[in-house]
VEXBAVO-571263 format. One record per atom (N, C-alpha, C): residue number from 1; residue in one letter; atom name; y, z, x. Coordinates in Angstrom, 2 decimals, always signed. Layout:
! residues N
NUM A CA Y Z X
...
This chain:
! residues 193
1 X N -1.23 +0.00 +0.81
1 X CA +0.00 +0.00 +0.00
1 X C +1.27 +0.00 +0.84
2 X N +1.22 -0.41 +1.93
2 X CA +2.50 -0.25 +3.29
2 X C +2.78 +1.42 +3.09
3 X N +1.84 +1.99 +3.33
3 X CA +2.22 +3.78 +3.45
3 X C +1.14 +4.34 +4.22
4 X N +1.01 +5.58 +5.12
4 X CA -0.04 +6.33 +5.08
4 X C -0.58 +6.87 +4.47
5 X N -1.72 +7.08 +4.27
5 X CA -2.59 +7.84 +2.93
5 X C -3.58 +8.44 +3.62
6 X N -3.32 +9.85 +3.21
6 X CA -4.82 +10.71 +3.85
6 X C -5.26 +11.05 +2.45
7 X N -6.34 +10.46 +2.34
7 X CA -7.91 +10.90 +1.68
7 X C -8.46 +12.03 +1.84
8 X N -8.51 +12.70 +0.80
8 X CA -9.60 +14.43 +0.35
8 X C -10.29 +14.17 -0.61
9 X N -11.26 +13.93 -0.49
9 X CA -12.51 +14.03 -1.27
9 X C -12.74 +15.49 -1.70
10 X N -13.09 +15.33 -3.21
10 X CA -13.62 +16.96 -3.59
10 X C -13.63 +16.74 -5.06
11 X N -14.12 +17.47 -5.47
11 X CA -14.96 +17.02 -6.91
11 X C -14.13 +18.31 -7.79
12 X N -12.99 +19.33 -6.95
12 X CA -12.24 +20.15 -8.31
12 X C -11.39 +19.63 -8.33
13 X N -10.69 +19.87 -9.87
13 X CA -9.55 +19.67 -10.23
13 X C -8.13 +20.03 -9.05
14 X N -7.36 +19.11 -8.85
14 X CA -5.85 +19.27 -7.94
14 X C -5.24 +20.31 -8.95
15 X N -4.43 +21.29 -7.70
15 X CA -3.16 +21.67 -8.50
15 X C -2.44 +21.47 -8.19
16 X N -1.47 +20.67 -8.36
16 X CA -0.04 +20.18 -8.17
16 X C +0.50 +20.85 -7.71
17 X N +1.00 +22.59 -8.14
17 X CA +2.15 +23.20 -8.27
17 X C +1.51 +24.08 -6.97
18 X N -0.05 +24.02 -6.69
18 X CA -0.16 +25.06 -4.86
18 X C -0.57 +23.96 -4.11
19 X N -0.71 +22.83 -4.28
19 X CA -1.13 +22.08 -2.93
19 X C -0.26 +21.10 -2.67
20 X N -0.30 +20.52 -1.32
20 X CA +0.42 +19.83 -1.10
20 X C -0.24 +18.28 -0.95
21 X N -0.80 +18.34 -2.43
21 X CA -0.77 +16.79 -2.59
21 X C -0.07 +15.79 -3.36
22 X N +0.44 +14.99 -3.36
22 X CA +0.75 +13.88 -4.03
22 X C +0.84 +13.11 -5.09
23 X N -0.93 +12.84 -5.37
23 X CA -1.43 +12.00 -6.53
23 X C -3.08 +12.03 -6.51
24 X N -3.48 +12.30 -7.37
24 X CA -5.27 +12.59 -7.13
24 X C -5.77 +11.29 -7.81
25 X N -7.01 +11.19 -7.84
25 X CA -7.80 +10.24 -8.88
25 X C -9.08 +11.53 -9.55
26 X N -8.90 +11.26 -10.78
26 X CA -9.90 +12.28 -11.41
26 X C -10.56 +11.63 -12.30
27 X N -12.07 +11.98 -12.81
27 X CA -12.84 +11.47 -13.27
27 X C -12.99 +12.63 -14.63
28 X N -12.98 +11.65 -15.99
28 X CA -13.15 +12.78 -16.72
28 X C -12.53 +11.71 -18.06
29 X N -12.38 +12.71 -18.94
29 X CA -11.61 +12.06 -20.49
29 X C -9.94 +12.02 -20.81
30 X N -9.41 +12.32 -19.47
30 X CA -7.70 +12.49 -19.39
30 X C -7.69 +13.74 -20.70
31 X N -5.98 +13.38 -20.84
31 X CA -5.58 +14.68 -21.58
31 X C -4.97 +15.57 -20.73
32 X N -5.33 +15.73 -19.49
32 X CA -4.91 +16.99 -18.85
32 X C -2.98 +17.17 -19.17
33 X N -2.61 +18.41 -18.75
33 X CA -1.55 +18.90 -19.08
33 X C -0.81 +19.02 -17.63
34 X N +0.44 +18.64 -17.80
34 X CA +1.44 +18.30 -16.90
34 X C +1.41 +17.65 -15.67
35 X N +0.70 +16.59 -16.33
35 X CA +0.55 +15.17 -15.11
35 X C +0.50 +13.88 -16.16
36 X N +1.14 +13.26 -15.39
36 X CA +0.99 +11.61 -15.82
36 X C -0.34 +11.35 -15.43
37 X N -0.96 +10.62 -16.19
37 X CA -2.23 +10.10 -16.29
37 X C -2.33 +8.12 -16.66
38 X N -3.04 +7.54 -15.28
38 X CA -2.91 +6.02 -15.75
38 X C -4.38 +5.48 -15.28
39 X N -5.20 +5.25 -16.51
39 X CA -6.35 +4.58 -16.51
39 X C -6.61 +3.38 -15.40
40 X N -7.88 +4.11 -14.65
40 X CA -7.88 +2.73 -13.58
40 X C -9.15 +2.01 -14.13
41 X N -10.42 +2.47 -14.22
41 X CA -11.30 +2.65 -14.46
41 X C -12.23 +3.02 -15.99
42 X N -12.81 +1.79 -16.46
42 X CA -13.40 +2.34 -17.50
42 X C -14.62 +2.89 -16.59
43 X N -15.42 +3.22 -17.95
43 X CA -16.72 +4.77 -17.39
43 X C -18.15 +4.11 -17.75
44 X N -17.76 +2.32 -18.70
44 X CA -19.10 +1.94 -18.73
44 X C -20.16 +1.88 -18.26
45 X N -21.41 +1.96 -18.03
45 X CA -22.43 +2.01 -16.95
45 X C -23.90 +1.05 -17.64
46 X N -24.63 +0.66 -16.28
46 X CA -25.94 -0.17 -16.22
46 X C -26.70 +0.16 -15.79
47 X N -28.16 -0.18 -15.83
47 X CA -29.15 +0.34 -14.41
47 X C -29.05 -0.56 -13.86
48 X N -28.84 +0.06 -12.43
48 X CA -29.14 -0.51 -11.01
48 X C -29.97 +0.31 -10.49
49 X N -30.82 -0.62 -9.53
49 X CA -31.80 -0.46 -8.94
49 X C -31.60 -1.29 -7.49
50 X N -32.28 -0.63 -6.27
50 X CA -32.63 -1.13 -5.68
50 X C -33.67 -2.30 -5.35
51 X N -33.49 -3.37 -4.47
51 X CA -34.91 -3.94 -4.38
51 X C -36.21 -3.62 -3.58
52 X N -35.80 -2.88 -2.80
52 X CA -37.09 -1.91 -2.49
52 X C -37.72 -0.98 -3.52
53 X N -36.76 -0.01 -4.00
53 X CA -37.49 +0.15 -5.40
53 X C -38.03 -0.19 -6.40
54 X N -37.90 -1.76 -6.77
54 X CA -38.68 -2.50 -7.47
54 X C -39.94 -3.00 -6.78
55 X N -39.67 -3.20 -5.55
55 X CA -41.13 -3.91 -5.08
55 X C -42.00 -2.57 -4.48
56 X N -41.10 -1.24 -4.61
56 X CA -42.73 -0.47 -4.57
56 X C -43.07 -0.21 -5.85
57 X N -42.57 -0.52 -6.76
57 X CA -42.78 -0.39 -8.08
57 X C -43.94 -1.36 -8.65
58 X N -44.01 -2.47 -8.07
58 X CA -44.53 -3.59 -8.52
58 X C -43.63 -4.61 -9.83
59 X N -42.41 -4.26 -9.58
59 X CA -41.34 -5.42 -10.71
59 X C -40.27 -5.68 -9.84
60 X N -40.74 -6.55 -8.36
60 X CA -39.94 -7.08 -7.58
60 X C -40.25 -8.77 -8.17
61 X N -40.79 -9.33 -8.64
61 X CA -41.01 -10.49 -8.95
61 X C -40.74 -10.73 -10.66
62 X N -40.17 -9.43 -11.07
62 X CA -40.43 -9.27 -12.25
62 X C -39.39 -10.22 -13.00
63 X N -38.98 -10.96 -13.77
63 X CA -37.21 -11.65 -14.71
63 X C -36.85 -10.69 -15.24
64 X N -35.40 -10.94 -14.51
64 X CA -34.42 -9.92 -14.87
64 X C -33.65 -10.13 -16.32
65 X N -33.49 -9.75 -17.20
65 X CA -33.31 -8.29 -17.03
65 X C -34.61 -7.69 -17.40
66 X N -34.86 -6.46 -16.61
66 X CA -36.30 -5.62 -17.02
66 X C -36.11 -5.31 -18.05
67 X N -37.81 -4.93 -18.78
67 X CA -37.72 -4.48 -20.18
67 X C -37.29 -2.75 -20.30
68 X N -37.28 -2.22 -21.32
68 X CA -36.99 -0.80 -21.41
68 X C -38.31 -0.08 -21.03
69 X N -38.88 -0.49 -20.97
69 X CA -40.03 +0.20 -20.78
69 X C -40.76 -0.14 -19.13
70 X N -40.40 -0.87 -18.32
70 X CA -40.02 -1.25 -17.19
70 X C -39.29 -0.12 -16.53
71 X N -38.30 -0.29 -17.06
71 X CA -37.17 +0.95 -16.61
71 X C -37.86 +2.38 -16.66
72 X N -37.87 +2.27 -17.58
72 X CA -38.35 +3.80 -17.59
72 X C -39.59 +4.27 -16.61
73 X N -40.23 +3.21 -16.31
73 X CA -41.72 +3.35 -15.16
73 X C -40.88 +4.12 -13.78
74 X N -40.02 +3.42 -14.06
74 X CA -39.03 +4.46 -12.43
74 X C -38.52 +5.64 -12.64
75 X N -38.48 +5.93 -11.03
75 X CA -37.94 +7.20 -11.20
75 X C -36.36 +7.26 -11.53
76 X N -35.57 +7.69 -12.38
76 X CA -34.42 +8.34 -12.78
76 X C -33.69 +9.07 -12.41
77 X N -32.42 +8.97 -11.80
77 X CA -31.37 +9.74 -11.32
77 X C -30.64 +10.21 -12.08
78 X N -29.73 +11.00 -11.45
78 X CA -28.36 +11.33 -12.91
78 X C -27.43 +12.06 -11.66
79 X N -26.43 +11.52 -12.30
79 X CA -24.55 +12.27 -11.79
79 X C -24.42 +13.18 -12.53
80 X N -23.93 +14.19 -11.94
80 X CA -23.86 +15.72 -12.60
80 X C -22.02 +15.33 -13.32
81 X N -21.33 +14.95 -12.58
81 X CA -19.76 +14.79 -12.99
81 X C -19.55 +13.80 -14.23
82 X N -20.94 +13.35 -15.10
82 X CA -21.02 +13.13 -16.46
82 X C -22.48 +13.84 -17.03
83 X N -22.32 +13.64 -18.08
83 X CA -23.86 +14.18 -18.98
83 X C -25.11 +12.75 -19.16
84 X N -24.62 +12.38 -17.60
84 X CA -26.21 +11.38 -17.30
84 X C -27.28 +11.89 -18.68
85 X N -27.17 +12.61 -18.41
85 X CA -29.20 +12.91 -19.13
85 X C -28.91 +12.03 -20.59
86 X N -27.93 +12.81 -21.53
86 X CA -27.57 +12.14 -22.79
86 X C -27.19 +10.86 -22.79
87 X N -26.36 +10.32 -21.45
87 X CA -26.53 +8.79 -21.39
87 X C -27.46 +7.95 -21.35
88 X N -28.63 +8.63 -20.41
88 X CA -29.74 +8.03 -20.54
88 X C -30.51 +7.81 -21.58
89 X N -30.28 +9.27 -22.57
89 X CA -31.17 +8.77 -24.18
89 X C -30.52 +7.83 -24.87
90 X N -28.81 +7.73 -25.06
90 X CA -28.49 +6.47 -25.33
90 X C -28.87 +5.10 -24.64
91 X N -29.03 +4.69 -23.85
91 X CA -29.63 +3.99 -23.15
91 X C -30.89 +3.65 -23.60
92 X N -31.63 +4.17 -23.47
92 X CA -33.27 +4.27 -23.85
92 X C -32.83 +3.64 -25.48
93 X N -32.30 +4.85 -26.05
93 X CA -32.69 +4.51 -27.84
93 X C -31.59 +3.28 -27.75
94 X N -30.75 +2.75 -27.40
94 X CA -30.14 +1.34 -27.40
94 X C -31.14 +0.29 -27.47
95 X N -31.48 +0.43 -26.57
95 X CA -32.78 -0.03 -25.42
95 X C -34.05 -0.46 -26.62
96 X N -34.45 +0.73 -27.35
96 X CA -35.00 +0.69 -28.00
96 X C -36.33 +1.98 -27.98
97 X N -36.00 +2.01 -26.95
97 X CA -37.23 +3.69 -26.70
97 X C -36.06 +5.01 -27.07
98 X N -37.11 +5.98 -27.84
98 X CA -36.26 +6.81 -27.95
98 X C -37.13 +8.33 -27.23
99 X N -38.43 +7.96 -27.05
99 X CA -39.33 +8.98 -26.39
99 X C -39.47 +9.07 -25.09
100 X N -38.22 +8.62 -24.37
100 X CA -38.54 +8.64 -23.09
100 X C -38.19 +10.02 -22.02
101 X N -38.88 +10.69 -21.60
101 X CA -38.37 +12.11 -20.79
101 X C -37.13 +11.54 -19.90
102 X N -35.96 +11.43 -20.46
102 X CA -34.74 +11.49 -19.44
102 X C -34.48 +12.85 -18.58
103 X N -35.26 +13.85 -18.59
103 X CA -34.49 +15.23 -18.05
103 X C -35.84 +14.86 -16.48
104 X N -36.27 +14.13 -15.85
104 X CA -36.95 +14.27 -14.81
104 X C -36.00 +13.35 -13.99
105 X N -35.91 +13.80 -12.72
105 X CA -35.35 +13.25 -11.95
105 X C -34.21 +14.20 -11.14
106 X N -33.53 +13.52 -9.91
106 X CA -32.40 +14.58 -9.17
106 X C -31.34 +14.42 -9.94
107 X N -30.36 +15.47 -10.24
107 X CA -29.23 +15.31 -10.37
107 X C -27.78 +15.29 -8.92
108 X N -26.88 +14.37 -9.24
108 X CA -26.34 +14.30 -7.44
108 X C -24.82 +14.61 -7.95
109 X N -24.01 +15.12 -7.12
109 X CA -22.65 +15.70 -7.34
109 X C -21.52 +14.80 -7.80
110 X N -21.83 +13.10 -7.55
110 X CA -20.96 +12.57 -7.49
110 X C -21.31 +10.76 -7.72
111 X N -20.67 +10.02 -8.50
111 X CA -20.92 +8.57 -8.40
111 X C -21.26 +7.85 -7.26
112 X N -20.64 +8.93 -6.30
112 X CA -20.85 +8.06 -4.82
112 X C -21.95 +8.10 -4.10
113 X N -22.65 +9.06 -4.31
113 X CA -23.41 +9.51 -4.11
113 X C -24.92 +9.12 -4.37
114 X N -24.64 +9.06 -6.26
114 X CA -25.80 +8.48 -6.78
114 X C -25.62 +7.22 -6.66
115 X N -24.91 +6.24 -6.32
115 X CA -25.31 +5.24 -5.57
115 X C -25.79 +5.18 -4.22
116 X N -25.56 +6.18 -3.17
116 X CA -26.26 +5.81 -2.28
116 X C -27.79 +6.35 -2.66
117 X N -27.88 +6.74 -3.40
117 X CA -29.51 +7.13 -3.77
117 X C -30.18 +6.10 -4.05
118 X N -29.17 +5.39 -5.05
118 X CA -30.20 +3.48 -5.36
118 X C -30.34 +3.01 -4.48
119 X N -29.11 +2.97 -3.87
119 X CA -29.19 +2.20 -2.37
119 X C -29.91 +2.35 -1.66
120 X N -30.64 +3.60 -1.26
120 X CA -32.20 +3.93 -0.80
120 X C -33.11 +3.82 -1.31
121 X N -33.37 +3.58 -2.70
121 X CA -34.54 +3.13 -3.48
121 X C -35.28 +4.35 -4.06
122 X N -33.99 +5.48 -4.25
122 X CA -34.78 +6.72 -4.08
122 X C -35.35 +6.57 -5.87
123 X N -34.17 +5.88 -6.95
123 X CA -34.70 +5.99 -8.20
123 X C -33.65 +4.20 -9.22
124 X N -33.46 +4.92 -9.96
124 X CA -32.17 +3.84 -10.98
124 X C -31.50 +4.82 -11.47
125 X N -30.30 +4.30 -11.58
125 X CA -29.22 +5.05 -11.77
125 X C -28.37 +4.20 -12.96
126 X N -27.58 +5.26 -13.60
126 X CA -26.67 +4.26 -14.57
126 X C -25.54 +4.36 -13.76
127 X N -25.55 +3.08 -13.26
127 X CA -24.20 +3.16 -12.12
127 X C -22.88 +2.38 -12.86
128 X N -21.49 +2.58 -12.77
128 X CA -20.91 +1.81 -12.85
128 X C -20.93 +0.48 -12.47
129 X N -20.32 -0.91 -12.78
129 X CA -20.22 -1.74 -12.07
129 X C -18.82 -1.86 -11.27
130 X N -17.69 -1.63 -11.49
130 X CA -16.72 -1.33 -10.91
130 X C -16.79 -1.17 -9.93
131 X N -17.70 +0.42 -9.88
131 X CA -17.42 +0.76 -8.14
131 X C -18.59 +0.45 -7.58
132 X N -19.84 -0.14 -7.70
132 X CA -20.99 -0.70 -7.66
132 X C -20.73 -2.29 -7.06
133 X N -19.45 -3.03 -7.14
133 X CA -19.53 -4.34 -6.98
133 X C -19.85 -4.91 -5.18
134 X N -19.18 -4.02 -4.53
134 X CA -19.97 -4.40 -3.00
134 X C -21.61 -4.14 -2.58
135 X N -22.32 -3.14 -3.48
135 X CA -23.57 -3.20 -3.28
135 X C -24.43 -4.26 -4.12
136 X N -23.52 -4.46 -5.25
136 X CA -24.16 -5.86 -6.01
136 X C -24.24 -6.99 -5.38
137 X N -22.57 -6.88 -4.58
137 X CA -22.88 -8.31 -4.04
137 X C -23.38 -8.95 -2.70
138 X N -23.81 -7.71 -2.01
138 X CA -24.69 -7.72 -0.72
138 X C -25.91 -7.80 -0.96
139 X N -26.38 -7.50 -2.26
139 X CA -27.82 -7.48 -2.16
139 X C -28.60 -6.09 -2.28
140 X N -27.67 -5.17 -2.27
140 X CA -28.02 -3.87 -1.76
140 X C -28.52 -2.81 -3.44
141 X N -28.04 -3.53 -4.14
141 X CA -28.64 -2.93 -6.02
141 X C -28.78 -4.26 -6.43
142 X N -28.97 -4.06 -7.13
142 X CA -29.82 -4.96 -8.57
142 X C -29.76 -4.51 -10.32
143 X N -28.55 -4.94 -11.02
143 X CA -28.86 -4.43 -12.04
143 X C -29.51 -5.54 -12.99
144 X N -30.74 -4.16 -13.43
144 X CA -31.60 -4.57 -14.01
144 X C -31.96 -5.28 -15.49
145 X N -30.61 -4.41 -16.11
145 X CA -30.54 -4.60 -17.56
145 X C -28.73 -5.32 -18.10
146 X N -28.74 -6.07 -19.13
146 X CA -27.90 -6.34 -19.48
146 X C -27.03 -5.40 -20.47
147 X N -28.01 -4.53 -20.73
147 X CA -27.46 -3.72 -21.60
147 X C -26.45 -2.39 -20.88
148 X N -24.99 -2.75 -21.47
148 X CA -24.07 -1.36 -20.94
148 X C -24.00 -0.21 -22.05
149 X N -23.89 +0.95 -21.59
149 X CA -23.30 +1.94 -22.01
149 X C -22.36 +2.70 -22.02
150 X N -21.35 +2.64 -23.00
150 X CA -19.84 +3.31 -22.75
150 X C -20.11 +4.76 -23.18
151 X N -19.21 +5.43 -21.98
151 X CA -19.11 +6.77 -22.19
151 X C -17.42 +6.99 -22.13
152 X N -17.34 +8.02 -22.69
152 X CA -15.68 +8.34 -22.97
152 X C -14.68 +9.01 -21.60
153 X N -16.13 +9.02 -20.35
153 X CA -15.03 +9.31 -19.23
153 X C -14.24 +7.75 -18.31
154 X N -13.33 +8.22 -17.97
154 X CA -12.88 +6.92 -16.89
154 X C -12.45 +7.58 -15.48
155 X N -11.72 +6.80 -15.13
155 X CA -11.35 +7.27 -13.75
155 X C -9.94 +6.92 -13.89
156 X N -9.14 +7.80 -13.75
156 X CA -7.44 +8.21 -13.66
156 X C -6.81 +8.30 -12.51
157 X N -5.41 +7.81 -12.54
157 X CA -4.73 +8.30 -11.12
157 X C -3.69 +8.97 -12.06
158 X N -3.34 +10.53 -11.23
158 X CA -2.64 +11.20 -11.49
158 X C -1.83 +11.84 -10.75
159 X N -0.59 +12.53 -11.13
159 X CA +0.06 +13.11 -10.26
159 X C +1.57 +13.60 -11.18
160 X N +1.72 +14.50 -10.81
160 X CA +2.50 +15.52 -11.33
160 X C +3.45 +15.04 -12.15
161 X N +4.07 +15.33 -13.27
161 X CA +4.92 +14.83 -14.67
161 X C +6.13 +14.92 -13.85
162 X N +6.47 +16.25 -12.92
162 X CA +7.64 +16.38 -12.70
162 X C +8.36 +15.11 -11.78
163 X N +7.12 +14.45 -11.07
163 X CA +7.51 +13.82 -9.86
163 X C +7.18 +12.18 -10.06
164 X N +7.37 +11.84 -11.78
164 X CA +7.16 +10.74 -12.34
164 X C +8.25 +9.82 -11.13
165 X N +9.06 +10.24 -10.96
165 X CA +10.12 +8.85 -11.04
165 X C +10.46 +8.93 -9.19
166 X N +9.56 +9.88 -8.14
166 X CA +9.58 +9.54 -6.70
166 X C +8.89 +8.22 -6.23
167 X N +10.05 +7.41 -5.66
167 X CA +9.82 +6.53 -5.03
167 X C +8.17 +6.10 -4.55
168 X N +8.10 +6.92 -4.04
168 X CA +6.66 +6.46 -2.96
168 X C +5.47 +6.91 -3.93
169 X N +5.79 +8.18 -4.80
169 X CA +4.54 +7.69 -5.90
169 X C +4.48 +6.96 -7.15
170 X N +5.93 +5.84 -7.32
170 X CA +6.01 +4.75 -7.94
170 X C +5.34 +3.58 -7.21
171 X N +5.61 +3.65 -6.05
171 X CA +4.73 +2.69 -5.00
171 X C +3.44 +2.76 -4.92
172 X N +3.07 +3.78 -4.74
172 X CA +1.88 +4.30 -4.54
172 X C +0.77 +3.82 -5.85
173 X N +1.75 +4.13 -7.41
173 X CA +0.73 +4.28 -8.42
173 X C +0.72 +2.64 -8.83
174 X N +2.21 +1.99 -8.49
174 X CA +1.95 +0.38 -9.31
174 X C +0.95 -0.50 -8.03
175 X N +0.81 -0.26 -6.95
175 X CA -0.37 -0.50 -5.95
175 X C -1.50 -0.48 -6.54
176 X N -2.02 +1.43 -6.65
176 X CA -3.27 +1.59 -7.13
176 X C -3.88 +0.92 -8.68
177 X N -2.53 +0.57 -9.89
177 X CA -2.85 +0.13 -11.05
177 X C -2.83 -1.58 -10.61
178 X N -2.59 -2.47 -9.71
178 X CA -2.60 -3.64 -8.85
178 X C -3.91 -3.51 -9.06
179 X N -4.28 -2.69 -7.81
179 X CA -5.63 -2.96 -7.32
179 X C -7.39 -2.62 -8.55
180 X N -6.76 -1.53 -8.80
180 X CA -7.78 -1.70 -10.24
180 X C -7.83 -3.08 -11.01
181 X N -6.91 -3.73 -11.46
181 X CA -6.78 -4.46 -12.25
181 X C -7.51 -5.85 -11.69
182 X N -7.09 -5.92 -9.79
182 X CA -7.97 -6.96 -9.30
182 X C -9.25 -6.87 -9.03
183 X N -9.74 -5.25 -9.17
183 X CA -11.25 -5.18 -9.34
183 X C -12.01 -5.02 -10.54
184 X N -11.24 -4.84 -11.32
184 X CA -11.97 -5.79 -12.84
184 X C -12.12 -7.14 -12.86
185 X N -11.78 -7.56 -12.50
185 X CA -11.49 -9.22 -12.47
185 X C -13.36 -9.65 -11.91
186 X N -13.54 -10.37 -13.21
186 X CA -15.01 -10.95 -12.56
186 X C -16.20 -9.81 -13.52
187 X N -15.73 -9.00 -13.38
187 X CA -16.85 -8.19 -14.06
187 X C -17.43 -8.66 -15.68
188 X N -18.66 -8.31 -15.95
188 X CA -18.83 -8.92 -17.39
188 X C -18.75 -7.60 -17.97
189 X N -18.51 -7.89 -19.32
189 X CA -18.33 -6.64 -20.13
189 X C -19.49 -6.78 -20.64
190 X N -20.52 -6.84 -20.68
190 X CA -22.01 -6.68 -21.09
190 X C -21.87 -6.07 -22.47
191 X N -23.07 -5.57 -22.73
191 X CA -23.44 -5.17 -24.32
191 X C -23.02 -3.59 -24.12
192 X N -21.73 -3.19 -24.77
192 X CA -21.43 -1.85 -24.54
192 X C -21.70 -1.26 -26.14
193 X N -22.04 +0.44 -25.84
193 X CA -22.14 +0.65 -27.15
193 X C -21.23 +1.45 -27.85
């Protein structure tokens, strides 16, 4: 964005008024109180899979998109920073299975995370595609199904109400709402529910 930017990763909520940060990105349903809030990110999600995980699976040769019942033969991940598990029964009963044990599997702290888990082939994940698009397009996931699922969280950039109208986090935020906007671009909006 022609600025320096130091990056803190951390999965609690910022407080504006004791730290000395700036502008956060938070994951969640907005609403929060005394911050501007600007949608970067919808929260839709797919299974992705690795292709090592399919071919120890035996549905490396399989046409994509796998069936629901395909899917479910794998092992199952979940992001703790949404209610994975209940996404997954939507999913499934979308899908068309509604008996499927969604509660087996790891739960991981963070989106980033449970992608690098696909990325190892450790299970399938309902990953975004958004932030999923460099492992899609290396080769490195595989989503399996056409079918999306919308959930009511997104991903926000925020930063303090009081400090709406400072220069550098006017810079800062019409950059970051730029760059979201050029990483939607290309994505399919699949079958959301």
């Amino acid at each position: 964005p022609g600025m320096d930017v130091r990056l803190n990763h951390s999965s609690r909520i910022t407080d504006f008024k004791r730290e000395d940060i700036d502008i956060a990105v938070r994951h969640g349903r907005g609403g929060w109180e005394n911050v501007e809030e600007f949608r970067l990110l919808e929260g839709g999600a797919v299974p992705l899979a690795s292709p090592a995980l399919l071919e120890r699976h035996g549905l490396a040769s399989s046409p994509l998109p796998l069936s629901a019942e395909q899917i479910a033969s794998l092992p199952i991940q979940h992001e703790a920073a949404v209610d994975s598990h209940t996404l997954w029964r939507q999913w499934f009963a979308r899908s068309g299975l509604s008996d499927i044990d969604v509660e087996r599997g790891v739960t991981y702290d963070d989106s980033g995370a449970l992608l690098s888990v696909a990325v190892a082939g450790h299970g399938v994940v309902l990953g975004r595609l958004a932030l999923a698009q460099e492992e899609l397009a290396n080769g490195l996931l595989i989503q399996v199904s056409d079918i999306q699922i919308s959930e009511d969280y997104g991903y926000y950039l925020v930063h303090a109400r009081a400090r709406r109208d400072d220069p550098v986090i006017a810079a800062f935020r019409e950059w970051a709402l730029a760059e979201a906007g050029q990483g939607r671009r290309g994505l399919p909006d699949g079958d959301a529910l």
